[in-house]
C-alpha positions, 0 to 999 in steps of 0.5 A, a space after each residue: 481525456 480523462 485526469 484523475 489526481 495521485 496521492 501518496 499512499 503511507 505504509 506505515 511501519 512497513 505493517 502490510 497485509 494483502 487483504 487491506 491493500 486489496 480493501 485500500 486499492 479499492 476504496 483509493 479507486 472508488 474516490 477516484 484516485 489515479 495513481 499512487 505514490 507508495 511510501 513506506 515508513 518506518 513506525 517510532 519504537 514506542 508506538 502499538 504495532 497493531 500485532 502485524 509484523 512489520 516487513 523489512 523494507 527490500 525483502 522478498 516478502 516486501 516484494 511480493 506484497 508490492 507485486 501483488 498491489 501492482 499486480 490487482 491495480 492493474 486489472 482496475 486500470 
């Protein structure tokens, strides 16, 4: 049997794309994590927000960005 630790992963700002949580899945599986717990947070209004929108926790795009992240760390399983 084989154990491998969980880790929180932040989404921060809620700022997510679908290239970078491909590009984060995958550096989250070459260290060995096993799982994540996904936790998305809200940036202060007084921060840089990079140029990404930020998606509105719930919404149908936050959704799909979720299913698509279950979706590729699955085929990794």
């Amino acid at each position: 049997m084989v154990y491998r630790p969980f880790v929180r992963w932040w989404w921060n700002g809620d700022k997510v794309e679908k290239d970078e949580l491909l590009r984060e899945l995958k550096l989250l599986k070459d260290a060995g994590i096993g799982g994540v717990e996904i936790n998305p947070i809200k940036f202060p209004q007084r921060t840089d927000d990079m140029g990404i929108k930020s998606l509105m926790w719930l919404s149908k795009e936050w959704t799909d960005a979720l299913d698509y992240t279950l979706t590729e760390a699955k085929k990794w399983a």
